[in-house]
N, C-alpha and C positions, 0 to 999 in steps of 0.2 A: 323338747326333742333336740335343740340346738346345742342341750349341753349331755345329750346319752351317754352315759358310760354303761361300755358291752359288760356283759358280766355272765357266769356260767349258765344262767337262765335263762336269759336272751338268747344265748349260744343252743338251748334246746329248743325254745321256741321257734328258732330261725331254723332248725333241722325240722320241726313238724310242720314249717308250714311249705317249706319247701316240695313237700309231695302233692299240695292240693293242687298245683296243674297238671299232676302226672297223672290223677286220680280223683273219680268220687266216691261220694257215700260216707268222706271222714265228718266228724264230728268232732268240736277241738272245744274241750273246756280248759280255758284261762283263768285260775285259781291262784289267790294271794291276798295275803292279810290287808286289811286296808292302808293304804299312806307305803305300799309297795310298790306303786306303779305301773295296776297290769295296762290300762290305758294305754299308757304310755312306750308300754315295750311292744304291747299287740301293732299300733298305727307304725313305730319305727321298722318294726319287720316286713308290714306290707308295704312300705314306701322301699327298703332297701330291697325287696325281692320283687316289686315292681308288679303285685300280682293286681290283677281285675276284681276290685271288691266293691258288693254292693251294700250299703250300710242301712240296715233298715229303723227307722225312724216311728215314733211313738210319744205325742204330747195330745193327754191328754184334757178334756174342760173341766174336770171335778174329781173329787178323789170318791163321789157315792156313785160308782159304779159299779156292774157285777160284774163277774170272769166274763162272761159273752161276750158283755157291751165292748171290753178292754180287747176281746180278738177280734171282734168286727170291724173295731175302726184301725188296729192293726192292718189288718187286711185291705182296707180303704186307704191306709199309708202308702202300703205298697202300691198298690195299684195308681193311684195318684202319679207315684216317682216313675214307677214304669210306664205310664200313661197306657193302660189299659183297659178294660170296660168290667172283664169277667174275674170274679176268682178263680175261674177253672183255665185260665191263663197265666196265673200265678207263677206256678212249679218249672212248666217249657220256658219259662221267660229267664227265671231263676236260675234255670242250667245253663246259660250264659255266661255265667261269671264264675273266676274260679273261687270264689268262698263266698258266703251272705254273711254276713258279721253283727250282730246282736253286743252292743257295747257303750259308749257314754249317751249317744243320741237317740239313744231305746232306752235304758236303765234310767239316765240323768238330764231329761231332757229337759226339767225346767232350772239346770243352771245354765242352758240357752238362752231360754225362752221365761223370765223372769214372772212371766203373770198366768201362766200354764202349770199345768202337774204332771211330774216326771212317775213312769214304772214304778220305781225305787219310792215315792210318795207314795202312791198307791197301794203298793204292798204293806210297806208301814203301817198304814191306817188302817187295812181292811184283815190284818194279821191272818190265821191258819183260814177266812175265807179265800184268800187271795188263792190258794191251793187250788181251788175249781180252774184258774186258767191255767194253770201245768197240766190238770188233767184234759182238758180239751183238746189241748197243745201235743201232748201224747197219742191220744183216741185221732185225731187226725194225723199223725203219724203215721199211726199202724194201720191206718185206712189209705193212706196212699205211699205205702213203702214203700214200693218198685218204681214210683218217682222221684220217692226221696235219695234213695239210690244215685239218682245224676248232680245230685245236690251236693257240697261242701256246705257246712256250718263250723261259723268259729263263732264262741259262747264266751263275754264274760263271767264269770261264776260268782255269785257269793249270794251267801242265805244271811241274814243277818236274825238272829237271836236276843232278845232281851231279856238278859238273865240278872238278876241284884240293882237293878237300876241302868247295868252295861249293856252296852253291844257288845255281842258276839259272834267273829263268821264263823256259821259252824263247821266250816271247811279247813278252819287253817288256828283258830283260838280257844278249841276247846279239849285238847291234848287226847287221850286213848279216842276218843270218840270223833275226834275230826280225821285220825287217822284211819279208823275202820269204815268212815264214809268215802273219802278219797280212795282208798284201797277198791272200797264195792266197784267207786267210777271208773276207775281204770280196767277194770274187767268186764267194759260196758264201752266206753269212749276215749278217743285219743286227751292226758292229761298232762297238760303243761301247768307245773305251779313256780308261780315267782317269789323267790324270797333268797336273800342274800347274806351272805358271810361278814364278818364285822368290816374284815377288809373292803369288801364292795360298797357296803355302808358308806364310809368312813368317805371312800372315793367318790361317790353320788352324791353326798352333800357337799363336799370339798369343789366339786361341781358346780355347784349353785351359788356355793358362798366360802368364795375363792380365801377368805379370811378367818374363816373359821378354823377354834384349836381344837387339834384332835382330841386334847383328854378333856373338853366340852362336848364331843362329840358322842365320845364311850361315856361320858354322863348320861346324856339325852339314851344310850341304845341301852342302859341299864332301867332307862324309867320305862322309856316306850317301845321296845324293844328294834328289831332292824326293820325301821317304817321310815326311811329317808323324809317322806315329804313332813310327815309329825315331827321331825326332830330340827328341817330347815323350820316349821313356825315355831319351834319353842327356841330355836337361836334368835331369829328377828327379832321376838315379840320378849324374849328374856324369860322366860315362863321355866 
């Protein structure tokens, strides 16, 4: 974050979050191919706009878990942070803050926690089972809607897909079809997607590695496409 370059994405990002003190009930997914940053641009907006976020947190003991097991101790996360007793304390406690933020210390918590199991693990391994905790995640939704209502959520997004041996998010790398799934969410919830022009590329990594030549640069954005951070290790590493 020491080295942000704003870029027009950011520039939307920083207008959607700007409402969530004005307002609840938004819902904010944060959509963007991997090695784009959304991380990154998410944590720079709330520190520049200085909002009250609460980051809810998720490290798992094992990846043989079911959907339950994975909201219950969710649930005990929070509770824990907010030092509270009940889950039906939860929600009042949560309209306290102007957003709840679901993002590296939920999704990636065992690049914290090196001997623990991160969401993003779990779902890997447990592939189209892991579906049961979105559905739960929903059914409690729509069972306390007029609470959720006082509520702001910002969502990192990505699905990740294994297609030909690849990943793939299905949100942002699978052409006609990530586009008519973005399409649906936006007709559903507020949708910020990060991803950048050659120019902003160019200027992100020129960021990081104050030495690097551009037409090494539009190399790397030809192999990996505009993924700043994939293109800074294939400079380091010579790749």
């Amino acid at each position: 974050m020491r080295n942000f370059v704003t870029t027009s994405s950011y520039d939307h990002l920083l207008e959607t979050f700007q409402k969530l003190p004005k307002g609840k009930g938004h819902i904010v997914h944060v959509l963007g191919a991997p090695g784009t940053g959304k991380s990154t641009n998410i944590y720079q907006a709330i520190e520049e706009l200085g909002l009250n976020v609460y980051e809810a947190k998720l490290i798992l003991p094992s990846q043989d878990l079911n959907s339950r097991d994975i909201f219950n101790l969710m649930l005990e996360s929070i509770r824990e942070d907010l030092e509270i007793r009940s889950s039906s304390h939860i929600l009042p406690n949560l309209e306290k803050f102007d957003a709840v933020l679901f993002a590296d210390q939920f999704h990636d918590s065992h690049l914290i926690n090196r001997d623990k199991v991160g969401f993003s693990q779990w779902t890997d391994y447990n592939g189209l089972k892991s579906l049961g905790f979105y559905l739960i995640c929903i059914n409690e939704y729509l069972k306390y809607r007029n609470e959720f209502k006082n509520i702001n959520m910002l969502l990192q997004t990505a699905w990740r897909v294994h297609l030909r041996g690849e990943k793939n998010d299905l949100f942002t790398d699978m052409g006609p079809f990530s586009s008519l799934s973005v399409a649906l969410m936006r007709g559903l919830f507020d949708v910020v997607e990060i991803s950048y022009s050659e120019e902003e590329t160019i200027n992100i990594v020129k960021s990081h590695l104050s030495d690097a030549c551009t037409d090494d640069i539009q190399h790397y954005i030809k192999k990996y496409g505009k993924k700043p951070r994939f293109i800074c290790d294939a400079i380091k590493t010579g790749l």
